[in-house]
MIMARMI-93136 format. One record per atom (N, C-alpha, C): residue in three letters; x, y, z; atom name; residue number from 1. Coordinates in steps of 0.02 Angstrom, whole numbers. Each point is the difference from the previous one (the first is absolute). Layout:
+--------+--------+--------+--------+-------+-----+
! residu !      x !      y !      z ! atome ! num !
+--------+--------+--------+--------+-------+-----+
!    ALA !      X !      Y !      Z !    CA ! NUM !
...
+--------+--------+--------+--------+-------+-----+
This chain:
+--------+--------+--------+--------+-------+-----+
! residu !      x !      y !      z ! atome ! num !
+--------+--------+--------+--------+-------+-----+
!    UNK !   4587 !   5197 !   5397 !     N !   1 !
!    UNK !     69 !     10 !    -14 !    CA !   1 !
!    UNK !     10 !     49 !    -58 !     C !   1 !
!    UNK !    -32 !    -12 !    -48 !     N !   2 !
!    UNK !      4 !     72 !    -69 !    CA !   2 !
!    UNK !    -29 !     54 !     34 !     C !   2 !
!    UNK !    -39 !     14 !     57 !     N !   3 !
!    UNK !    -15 !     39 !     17 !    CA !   3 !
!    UNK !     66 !     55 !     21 !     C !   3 !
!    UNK !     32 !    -40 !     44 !     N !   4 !
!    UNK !     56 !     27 !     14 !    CA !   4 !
!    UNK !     43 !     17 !    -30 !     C !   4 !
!    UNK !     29 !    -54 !    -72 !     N !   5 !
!    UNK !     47 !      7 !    -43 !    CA !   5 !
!    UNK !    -27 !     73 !    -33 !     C !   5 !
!    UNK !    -66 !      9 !    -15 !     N !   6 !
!    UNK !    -16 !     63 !    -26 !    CA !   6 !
!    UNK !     34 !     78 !     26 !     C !   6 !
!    UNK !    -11 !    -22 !     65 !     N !   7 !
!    UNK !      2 !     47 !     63 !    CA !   7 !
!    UNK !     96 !      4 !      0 !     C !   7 !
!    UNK !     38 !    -46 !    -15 !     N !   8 !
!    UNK !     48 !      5 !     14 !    CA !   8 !
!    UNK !     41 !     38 !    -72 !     C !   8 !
!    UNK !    -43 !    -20 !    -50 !     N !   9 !
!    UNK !     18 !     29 !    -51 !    CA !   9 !
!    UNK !    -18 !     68 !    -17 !     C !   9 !
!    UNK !    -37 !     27 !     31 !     N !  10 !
!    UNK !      3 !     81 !     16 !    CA !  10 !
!    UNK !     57 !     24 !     46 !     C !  10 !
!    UNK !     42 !    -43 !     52 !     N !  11 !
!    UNK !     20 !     47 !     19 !    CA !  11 !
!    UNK !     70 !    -25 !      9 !     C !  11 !
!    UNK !     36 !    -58 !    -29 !     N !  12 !
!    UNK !     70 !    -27 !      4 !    CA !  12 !
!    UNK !     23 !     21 !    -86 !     C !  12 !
!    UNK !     62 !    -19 !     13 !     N !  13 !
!    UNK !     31 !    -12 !    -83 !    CA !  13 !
!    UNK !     18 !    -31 !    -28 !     C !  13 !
!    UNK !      1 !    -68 !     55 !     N !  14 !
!    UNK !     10 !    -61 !     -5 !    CA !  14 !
!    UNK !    -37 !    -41 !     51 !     C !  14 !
!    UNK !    -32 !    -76 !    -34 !     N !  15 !
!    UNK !    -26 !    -37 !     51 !    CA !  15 !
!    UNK !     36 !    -84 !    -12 !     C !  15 !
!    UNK !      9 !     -1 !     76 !     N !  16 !
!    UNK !     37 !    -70 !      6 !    CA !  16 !
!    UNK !    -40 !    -59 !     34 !     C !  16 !
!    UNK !      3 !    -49 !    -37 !     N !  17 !
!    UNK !    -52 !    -47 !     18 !    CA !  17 !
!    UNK !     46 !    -44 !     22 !     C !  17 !
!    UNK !    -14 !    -35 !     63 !     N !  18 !
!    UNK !     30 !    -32 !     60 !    CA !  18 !
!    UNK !    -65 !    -45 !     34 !     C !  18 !
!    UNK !     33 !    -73 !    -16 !     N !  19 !
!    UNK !    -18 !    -55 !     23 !    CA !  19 !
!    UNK !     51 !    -29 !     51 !     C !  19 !
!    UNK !    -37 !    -43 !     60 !     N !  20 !
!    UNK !     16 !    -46 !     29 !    CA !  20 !
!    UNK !    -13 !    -65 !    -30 !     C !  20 !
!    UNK !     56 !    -52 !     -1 !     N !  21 !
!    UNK !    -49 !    -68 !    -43 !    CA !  21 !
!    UNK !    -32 !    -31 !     63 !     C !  21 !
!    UNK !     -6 !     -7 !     31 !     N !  22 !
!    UNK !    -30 !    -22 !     75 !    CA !  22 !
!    UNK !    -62 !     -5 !     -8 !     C !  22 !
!    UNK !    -14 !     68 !    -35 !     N !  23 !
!    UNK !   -102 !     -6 !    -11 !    CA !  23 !
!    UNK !     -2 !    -58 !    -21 !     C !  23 !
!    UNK !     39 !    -10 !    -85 !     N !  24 !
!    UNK !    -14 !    -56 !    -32 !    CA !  24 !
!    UNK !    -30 !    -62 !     21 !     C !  24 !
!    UNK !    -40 !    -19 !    -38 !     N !  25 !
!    UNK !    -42 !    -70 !     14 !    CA !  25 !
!    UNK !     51 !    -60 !     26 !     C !  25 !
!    UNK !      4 !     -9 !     59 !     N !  26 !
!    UNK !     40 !    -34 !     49 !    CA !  26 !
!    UNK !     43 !    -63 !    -51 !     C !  26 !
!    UNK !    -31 !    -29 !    -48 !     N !  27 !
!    UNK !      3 !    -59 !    -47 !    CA !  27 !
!    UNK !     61 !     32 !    -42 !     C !  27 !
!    UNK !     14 !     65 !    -17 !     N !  28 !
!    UNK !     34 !     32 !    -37 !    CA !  28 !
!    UNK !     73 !      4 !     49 !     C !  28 !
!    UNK !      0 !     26 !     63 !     N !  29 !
!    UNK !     49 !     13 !     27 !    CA !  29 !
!    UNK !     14 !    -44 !     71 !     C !  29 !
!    UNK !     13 !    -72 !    -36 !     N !  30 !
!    UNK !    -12 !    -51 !     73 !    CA !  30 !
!    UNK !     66 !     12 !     53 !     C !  30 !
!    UNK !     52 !     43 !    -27 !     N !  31 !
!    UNK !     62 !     -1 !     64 !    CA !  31 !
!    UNK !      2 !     71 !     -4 !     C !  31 !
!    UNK !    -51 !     17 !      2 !     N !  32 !
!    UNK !    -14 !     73 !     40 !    CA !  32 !
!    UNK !    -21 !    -18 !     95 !     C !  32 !
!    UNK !     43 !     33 !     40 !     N !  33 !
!    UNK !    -37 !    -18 !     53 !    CA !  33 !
!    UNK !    -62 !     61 !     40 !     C !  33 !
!    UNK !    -23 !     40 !    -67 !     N !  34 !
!    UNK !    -49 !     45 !     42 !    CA !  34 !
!    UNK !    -54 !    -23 !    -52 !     C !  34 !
!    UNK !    -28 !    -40 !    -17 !     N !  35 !
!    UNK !    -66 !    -15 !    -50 !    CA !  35 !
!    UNK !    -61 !     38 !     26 !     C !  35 !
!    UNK !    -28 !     16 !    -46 !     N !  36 !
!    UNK !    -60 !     42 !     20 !    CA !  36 !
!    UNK !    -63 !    -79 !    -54 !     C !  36 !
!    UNK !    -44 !    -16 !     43 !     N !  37 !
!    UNK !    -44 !    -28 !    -23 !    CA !  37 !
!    UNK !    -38 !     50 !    -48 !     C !  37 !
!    UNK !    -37 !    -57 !    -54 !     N !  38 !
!    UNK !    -41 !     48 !    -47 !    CA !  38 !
!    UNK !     23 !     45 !    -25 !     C !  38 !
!    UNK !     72 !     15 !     -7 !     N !  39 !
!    UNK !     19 !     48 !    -60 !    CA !  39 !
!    UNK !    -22 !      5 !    -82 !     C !  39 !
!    UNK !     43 !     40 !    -21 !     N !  40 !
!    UNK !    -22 !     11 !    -66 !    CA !  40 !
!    UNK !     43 !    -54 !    -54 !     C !  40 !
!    UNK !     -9 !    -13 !    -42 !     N !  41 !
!    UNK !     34 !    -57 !    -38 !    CA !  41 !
!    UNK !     61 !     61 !    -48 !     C !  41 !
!    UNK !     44 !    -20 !    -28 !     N !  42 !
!    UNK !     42 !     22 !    -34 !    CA !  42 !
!    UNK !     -7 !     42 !    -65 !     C !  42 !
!    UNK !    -73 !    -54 !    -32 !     N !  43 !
!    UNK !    -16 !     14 !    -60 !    CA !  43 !
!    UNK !    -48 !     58 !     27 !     C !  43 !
!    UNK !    -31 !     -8 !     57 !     N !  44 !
!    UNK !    -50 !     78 !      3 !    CA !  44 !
!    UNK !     55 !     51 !     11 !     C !  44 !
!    UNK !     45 !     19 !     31 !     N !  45 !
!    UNK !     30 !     52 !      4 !    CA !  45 !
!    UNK !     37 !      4 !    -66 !     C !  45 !
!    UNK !     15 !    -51 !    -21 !     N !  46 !
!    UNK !     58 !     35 !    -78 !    CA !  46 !
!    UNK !    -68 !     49 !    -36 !     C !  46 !
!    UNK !    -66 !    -48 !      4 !     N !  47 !
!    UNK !    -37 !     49 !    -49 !    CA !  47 !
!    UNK !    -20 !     75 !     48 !     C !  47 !
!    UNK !     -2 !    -15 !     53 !     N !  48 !
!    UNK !      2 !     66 !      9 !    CA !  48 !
!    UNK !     36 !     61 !    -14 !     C !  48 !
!    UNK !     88 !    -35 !     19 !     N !  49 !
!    UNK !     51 !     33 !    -23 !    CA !  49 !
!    UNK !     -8 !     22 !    -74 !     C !  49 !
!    UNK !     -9 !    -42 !    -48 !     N !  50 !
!    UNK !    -30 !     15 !    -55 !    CA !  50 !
!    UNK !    -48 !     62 !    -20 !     C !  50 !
!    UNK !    -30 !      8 !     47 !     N !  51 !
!    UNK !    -66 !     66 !      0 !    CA !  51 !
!    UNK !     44 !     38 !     34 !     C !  51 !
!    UNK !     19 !     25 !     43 !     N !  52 !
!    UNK !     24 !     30 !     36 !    CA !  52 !
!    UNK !     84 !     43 !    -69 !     C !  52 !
!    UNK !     18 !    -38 !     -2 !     N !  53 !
!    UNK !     40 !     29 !    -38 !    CA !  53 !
!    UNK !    -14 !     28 !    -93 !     C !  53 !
!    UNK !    -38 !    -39 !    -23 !     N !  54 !
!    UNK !    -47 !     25 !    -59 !    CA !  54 !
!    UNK !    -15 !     91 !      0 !     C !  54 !
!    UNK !    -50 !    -29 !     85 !     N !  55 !
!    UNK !    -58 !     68 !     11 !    CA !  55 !
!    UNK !     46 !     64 !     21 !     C !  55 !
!    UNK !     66 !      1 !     39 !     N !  56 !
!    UNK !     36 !     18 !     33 !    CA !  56 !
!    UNK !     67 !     48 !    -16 !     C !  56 !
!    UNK !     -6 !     47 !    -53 !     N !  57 !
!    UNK !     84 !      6 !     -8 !    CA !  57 !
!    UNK !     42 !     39 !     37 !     C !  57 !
!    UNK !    -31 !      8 !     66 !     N !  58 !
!    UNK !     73 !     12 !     71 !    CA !  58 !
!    UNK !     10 !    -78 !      7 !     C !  58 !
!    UNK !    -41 !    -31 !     -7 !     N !  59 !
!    UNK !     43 !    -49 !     51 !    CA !  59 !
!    UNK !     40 !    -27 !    -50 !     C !  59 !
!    UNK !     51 !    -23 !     29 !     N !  60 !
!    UNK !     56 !    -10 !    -17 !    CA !  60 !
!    UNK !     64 !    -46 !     19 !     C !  60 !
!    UNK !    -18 !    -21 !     49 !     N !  61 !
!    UNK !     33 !    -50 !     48 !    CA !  61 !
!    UNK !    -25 !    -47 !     14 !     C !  61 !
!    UNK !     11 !    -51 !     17 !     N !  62 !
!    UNK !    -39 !    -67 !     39 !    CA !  62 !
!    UNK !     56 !    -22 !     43 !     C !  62 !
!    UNK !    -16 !    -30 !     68 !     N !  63 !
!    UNK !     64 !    -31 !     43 !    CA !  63 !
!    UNK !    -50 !    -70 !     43 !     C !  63 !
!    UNK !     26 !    -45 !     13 !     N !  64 !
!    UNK !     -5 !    -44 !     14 !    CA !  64 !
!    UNK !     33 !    -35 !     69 !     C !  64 !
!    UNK !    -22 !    -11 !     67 !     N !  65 !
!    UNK !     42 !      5 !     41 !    CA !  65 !
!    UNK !    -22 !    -71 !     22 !     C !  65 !
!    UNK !     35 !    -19 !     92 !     N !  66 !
!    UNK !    -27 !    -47 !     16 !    CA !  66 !
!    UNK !     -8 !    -82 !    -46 !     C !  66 !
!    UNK !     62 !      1 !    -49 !     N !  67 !
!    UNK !      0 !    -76 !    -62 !    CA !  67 !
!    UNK !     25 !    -42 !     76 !     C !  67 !
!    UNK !    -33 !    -72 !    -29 !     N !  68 !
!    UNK !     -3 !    -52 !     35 !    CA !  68 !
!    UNK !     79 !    -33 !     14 !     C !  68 !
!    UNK !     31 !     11 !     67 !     N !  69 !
!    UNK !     73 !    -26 !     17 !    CA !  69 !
!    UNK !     15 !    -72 !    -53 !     C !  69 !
!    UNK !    -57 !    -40 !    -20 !     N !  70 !
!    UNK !    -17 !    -81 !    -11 !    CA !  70 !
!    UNK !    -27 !      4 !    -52 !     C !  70 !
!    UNK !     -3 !    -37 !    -62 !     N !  71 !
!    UNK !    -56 !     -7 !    -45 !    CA !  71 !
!    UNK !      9 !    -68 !    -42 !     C !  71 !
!    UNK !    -18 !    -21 !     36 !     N !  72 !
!    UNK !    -28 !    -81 !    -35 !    CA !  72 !
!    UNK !    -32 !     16 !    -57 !     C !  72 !
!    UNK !     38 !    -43 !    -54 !     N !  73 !
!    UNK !    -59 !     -1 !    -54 !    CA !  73 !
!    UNK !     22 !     63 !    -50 !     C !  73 !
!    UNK !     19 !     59 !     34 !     N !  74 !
!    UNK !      8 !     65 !    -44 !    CA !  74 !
!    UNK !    -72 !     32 !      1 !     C !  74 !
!    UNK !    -39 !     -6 !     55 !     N !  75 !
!    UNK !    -78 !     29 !    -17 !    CA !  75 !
!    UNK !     15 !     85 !      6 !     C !  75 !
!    UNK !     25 !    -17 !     66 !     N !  76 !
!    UNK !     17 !     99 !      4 !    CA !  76 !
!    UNK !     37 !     27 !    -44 !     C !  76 !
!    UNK !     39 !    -22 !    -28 !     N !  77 !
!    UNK !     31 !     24 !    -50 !    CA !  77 !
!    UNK !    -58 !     23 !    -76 !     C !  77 !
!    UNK !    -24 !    -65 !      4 !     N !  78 !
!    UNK !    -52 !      0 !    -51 !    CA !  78 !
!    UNK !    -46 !     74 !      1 !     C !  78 !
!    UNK !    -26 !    -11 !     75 !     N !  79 !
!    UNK !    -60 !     57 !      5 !    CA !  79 !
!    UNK !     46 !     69 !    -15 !     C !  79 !
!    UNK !     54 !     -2 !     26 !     N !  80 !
!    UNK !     24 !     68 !      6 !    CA !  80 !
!    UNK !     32 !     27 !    -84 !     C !  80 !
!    UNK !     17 !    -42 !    -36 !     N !  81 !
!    UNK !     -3 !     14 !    -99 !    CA !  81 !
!    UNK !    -66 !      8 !    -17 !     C !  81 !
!    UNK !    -53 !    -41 !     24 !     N !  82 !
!    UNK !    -64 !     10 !    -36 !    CA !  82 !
!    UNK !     -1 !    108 !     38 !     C !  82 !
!    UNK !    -11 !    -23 !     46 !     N !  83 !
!    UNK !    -17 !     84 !     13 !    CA !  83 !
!    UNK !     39 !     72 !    -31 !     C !  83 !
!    UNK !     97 !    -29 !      2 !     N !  84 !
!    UNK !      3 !     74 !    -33 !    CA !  84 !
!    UNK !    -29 !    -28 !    -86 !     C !  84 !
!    UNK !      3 !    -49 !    -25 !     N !  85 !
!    UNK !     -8 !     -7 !    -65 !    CA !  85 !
!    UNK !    -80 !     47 !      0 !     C !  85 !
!    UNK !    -72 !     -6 !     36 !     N !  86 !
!    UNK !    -46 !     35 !      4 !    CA !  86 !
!    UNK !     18 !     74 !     -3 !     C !  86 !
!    UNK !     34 !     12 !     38 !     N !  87 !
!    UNK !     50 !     67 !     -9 !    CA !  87 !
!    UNK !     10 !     33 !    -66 !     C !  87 !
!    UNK !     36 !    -50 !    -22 !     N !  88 !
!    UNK !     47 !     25 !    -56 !    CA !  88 !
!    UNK !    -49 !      6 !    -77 !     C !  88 !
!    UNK !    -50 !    -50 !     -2 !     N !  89 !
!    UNK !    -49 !     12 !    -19 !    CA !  89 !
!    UNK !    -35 !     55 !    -18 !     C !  89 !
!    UNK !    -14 !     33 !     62 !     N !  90 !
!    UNK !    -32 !     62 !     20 !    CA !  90 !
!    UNK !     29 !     58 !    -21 !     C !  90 !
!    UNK !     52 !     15 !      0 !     N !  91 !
!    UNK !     58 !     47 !    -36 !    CA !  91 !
!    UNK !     -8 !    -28 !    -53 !     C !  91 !
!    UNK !    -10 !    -42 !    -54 !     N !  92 !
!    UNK !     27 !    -16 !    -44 !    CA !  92 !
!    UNK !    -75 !     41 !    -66 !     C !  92 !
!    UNK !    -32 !    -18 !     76 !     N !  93 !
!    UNK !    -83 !     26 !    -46 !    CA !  93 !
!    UNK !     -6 !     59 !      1 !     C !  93 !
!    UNK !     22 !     39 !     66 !     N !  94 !
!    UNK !    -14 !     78 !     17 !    CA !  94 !
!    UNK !     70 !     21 !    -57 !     C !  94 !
!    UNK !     47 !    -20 !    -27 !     N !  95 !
!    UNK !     63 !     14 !    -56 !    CA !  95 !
!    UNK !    -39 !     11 !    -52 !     C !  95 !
!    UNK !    -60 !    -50 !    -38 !     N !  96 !
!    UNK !      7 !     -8 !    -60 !    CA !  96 !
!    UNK !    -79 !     56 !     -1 !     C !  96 !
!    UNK !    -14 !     20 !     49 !     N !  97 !
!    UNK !    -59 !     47 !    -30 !    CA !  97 !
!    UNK !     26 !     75 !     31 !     C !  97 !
!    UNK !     43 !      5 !     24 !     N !  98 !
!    UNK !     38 !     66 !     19 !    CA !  98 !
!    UNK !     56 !     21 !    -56 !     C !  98 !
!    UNK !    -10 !     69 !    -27 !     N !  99 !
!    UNK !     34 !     31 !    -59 !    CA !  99 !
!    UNK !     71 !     -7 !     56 !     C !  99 !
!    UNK !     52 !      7 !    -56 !     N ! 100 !
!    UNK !     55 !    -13 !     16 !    CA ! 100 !
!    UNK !     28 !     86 !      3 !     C ! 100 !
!    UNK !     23 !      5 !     77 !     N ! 101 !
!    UNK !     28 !     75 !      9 !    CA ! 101 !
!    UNK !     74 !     27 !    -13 !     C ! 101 !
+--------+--------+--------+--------+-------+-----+
């Protein structure tokens, strides 16, 4: 995947990072009705989001599609703050070591 982000960062001016929560670890998004078994947990993608936006300064966007019609509990809700918070993170780190233009 950085392979690509590399690749994309040569040649966009902006990169938009776009999730389905569906991947998500089925436990995360139980009134989703397209579950993908063996997904990724919430906390692995925020930290990815985290790297991704740090390493990254096109990207610039994050979108989130596919939220659960249902959410018992508030889990999807949960996963889906932990991730842009990984996000926001990530900007927050790629801010404080980037001179101010």
């Amino acid at each position: 995947m950085f392979a690509q982000l590399d690749r994309l960062s040569k040649i966009s001016d902006k990169i938009y990072v776009h999730i389905d929560m569906d991947v998500l670890d089925p436990r995360e998004v139980k009134g989703h009705g397209n579950k993908v078994a063996n997904g990724p947990s919430s906390e692995q993608l925020a930290r990815l989001f985290e790297a991704i936006f740090r390493r990254y300064p096109k990207a610039s966007a994050i979108g989130f599609a596919t939220i659960p019609p249902t959410d018992d509990g508030g889990l999807s809700i949960a996963a889906l703050n932990r991730m842009i918070a990984g996000a926001i993170r990530g900007v927050a780190a790629r801010e404080a070591r980037e001179p101010r233009r």
